[in-house]
PAKOL-958115 format. One line per 2 residues: their letters; for each residue x, z negated, y of C-alpha. Coordinates in Angstrom, 2 decimals. Layout:
<atoms>
a = X:Z:Y  ... $
</atoms>
This chain:
<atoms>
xx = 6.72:-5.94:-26.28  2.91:-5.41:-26.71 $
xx = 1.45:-4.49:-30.02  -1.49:-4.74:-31.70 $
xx = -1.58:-4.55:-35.80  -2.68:-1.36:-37.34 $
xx = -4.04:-3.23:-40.91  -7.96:-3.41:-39.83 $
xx = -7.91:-6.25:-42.09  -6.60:-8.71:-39.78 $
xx = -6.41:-6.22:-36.80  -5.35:-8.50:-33.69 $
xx = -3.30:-7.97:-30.38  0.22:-9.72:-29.90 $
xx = 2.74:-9.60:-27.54  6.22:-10.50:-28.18 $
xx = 9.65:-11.10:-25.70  13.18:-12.69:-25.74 $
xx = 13.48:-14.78:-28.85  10.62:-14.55:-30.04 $
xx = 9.81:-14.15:-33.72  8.19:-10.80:-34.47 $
xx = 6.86:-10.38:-37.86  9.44:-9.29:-40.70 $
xx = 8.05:-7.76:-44.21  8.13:-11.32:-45.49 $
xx = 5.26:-12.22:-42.97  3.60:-8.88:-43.36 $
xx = 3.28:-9.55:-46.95  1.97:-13.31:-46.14 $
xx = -0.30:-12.15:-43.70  -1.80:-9.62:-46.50 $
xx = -2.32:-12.83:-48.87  -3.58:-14.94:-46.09 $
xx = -6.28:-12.19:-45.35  -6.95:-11.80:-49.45 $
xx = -7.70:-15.47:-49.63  -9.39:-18.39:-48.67 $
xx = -6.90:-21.12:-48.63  -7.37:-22.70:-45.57 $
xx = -11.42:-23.11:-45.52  -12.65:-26.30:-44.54 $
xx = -9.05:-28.12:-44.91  -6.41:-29.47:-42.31 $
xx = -3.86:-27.40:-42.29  -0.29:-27.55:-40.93 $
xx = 1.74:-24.14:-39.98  4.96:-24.09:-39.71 $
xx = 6.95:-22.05:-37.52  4.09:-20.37:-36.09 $
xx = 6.28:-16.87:-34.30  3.69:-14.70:-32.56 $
xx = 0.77:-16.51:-34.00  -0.52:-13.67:-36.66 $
xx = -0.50:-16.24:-39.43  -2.15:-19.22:-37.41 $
xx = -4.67:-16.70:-36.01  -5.32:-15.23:-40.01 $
xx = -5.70:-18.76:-41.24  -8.54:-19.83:-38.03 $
xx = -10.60:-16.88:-39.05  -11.09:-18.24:-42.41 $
xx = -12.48:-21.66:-40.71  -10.35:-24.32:-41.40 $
xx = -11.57:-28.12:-40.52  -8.25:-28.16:-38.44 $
xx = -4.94:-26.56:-38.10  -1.55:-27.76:-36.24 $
xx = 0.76:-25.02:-35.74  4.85:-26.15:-34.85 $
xx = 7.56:-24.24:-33.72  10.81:-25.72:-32.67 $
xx = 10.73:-25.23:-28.73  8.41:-25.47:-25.86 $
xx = 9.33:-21.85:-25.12  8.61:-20.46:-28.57 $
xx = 5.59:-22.65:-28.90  4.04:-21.10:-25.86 $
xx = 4.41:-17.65:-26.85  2.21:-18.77:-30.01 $
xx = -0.22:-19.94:-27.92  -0.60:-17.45:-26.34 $
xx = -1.45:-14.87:-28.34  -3.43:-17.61:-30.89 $
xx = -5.53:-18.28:-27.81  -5.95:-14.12:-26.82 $
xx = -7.02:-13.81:-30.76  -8.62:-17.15:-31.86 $
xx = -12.17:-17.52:-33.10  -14.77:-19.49:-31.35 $
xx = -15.41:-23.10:-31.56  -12.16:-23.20:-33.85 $
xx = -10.04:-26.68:-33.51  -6.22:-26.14:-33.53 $
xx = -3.33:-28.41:-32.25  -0.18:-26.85:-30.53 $
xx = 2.80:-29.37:-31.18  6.79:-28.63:-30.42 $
xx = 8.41:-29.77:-33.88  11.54:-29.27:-36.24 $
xx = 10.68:-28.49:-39.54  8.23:-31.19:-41.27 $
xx = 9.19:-33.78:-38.30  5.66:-33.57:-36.81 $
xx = 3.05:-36.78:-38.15  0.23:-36.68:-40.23 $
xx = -1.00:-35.73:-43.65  -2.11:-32.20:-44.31 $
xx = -4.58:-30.37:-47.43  -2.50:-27.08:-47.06 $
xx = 0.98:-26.88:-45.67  1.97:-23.01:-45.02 $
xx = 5.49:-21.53:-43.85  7.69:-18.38:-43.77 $
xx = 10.99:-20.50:-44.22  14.04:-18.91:-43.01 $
xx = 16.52:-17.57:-45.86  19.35:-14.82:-45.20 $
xx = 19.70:-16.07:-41.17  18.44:-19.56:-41.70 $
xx = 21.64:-20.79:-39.86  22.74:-23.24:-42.36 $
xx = 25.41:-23.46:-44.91  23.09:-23.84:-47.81 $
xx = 20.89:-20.41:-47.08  18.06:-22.33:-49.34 $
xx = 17.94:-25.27:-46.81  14.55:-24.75:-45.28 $
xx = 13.25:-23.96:-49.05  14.58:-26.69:-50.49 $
xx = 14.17:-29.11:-48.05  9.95:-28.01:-48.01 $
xx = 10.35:-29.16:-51.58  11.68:-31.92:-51.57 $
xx = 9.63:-33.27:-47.93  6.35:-31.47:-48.11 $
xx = 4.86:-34.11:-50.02  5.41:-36.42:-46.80 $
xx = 2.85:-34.49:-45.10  0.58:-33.45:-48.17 $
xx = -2.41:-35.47:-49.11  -2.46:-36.12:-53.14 $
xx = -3.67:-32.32:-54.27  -2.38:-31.04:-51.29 $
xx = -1.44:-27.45:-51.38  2.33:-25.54:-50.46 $
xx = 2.06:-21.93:-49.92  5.15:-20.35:-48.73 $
xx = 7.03:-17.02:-49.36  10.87:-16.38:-50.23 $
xx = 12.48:-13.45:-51.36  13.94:-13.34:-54.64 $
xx = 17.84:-13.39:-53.53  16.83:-16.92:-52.80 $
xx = 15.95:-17.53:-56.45  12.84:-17.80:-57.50 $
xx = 13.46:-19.65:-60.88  15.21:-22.54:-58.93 $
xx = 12.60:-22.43:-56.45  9.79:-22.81:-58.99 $
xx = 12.26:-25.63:-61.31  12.52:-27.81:-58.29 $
xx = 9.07:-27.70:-57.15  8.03:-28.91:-60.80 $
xx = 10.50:-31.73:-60.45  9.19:-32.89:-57.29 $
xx = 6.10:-33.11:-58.30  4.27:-29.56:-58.11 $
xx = 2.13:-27.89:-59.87  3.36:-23.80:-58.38 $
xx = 3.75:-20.55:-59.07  4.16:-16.73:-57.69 $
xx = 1.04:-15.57:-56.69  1.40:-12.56:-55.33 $
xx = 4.54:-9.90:-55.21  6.18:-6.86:-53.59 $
xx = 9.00:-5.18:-53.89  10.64:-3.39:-50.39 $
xx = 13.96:-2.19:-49.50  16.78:-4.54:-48.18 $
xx = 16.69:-5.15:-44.09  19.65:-3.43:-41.76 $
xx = 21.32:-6.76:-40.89  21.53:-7.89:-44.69 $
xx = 24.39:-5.32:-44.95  26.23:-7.16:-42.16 $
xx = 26.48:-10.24:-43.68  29.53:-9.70:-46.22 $
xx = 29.17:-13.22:-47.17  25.55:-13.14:-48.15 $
xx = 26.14:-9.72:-49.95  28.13:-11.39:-52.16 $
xx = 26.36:-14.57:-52.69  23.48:-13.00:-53.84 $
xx = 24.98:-11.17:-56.48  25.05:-14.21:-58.13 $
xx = 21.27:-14.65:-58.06  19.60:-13.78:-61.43 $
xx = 17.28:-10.96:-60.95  18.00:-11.12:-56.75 $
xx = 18.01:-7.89:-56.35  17.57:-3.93:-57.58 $
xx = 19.17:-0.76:-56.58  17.24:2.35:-57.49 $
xx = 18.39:5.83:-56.50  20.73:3.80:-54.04 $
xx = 18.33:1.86:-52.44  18.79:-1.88:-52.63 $
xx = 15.32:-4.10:-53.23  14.34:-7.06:-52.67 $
xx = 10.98:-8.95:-54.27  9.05:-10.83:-52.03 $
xx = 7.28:-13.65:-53.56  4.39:-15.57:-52.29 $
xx = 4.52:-19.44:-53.88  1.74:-21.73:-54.48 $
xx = 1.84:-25.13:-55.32  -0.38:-28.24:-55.46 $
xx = 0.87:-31.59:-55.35  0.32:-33.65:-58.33 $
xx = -0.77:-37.48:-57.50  2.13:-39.79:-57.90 $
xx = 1.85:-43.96:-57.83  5.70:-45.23:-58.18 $
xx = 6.36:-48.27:-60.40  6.37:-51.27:-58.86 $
xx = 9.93:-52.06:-59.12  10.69:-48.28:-57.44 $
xx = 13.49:-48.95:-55.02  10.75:-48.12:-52.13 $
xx = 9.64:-49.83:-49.26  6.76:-52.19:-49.00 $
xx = 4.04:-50.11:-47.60  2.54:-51.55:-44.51 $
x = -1.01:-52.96:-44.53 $
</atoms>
C-alpha cells in the first residue's frame, strides 16, 4: 500500500505492507497535536514504536537536536526508515535502533509513544501504559517530558493518578471523541471489561464513542534518601 496524507498540514508520502503499522485514529489525532506544537524543538527525543514513520517524520520537521526512533524488529524498523528517509528534512540527525519497549540506552528530554491498548497482546490491556509510567523516568532527564495518547476505555483517571505517583507532573492536553473501531466488537472480553471503566465510553443514537486523549507529563526531579534500598551509583 502507497498513500500519501491528505491533511496539508503534515502532508507526506508513506508506503505501508505485511505487518506493518498503518496509522489508526489514535495516531491521526497525535499526529494533529504533533503538527499544533513544538515539543520536540531543540531536544533529544526518543520515539517509540515508530509504524510508518508519520510521527518521527512530524517531530524532525519541528528540528529536534536529535531523535531515536525504536520499533521491535529489524523488519518493522526498516519500513520506518524508509519512508522517514523518503520524507525527512535536511541536515536532520536521527538514530534507527531495533528495541522492545523502553529497552533501548540513553536519557531522553521528550519521550513520545502511541502505546498499544485494546490489541496490546497482554493480559493486563494497560501494560504498555503502565509500564511507560512506571519506566519512562529511566530514560527521561530530570524535567523530561512524556507525551503519549490512550483512549479513555483505558482510564484516564488511573492513567493521570499513577503518573502523579511516579513522579509526574501530566495532564490531557488535547481531546476527541470518534466512533468505536470494527475489531473492538470482536473482542467479547474487552467489551465487557470496559464497561467497567468510569466514563470509557458513550453511545449516542447507537453509536459507541470512544475519547481519545493526548497526555503530557514532565518529570519532577527526584534525589532518594540515602538509606533508599537502591544501588550505589557507579562513579
Amino acid at each position: 500500500m502507497t498513500s500519501k496524507q491528505s491533511n496539508d498540514s503534515h502532508a507526506m508520502e508513506l508506503s505501508a505492507q505485511g505487518d506493518d503499522w498503518r496509522p489508526t485514529p489514535h495516531g491521526r489525532f497525535l499526529a494533529d497535536v504533533l503538527t499544533a506544537n513544538s515539543f520536540a524543538k531543540g531536544k533529544d527525543v526518543l520515539e517509540l514504536g515508530g509504524g510508518v514513520g508519520n510521527h518521527t517524520i512530524l517531530l524532525l520537521r519541528h528540528e529536534p537536536r536529535s531523535l531515536v526512533v525504536t520499533e521491535i524488529s529489524e523488519d518493522l524498523l526498516a519500513s520506518t526508515r524508509k519512508n522517514v528517509e523518503r520524507n525527512r528534512p535536511a541536515g536532520s540527525v536521527i538514530e534507527y535502533r531495533v528495541s522492545d519497549w523502553l529497552s533501548t540506552e540513553g536519557t531522553f528530554d521528550l519521550v513520545v509513544t502511541n502505546p498499544p491498548f485494546c490489541v496490546s497482546g497482554k493480559q493486563n490491556r494497560r501494560y504498555f501504559i503502565d509500564s511507560l509510567i512506571l519506566d519512562a523516568h529511566r530514560r527521561l532527564r530530570p524535567n523530561g517530558e512524556l507525551l503519549f495518547i490512550q483512549s479513555s476505555m483505558a482510564d484516564v483517571q488511573k492513567t493521570l493518578r499513577r503518573l502523579d505517583e511516579n513522579g509526574f507532573d501530566a495532564k490531557v492536553i488535547e481531546r476527541r471523541s470518534g466512533p468505536f473501531r470494527d475489531y473492538y466488537f470482536e473482542d467479547k472480553s474487552f467489551m465487557e471489561e470496559i464497561k467497567q471503566v468510569p466514563d470509557g465510553y458513550t453511545v449516542q443514537d447507537g453509536t459507541h464513542m470512544e475519547t481519545l486523549n493526548v497526555i503530557h507529563g514532565t518529570l519532577r526531579p527526584y534525589s532518594p534518601p540515602s538509606i533508599a534500598h537502591i544501588p550505589a551509583t557507579k562513579k
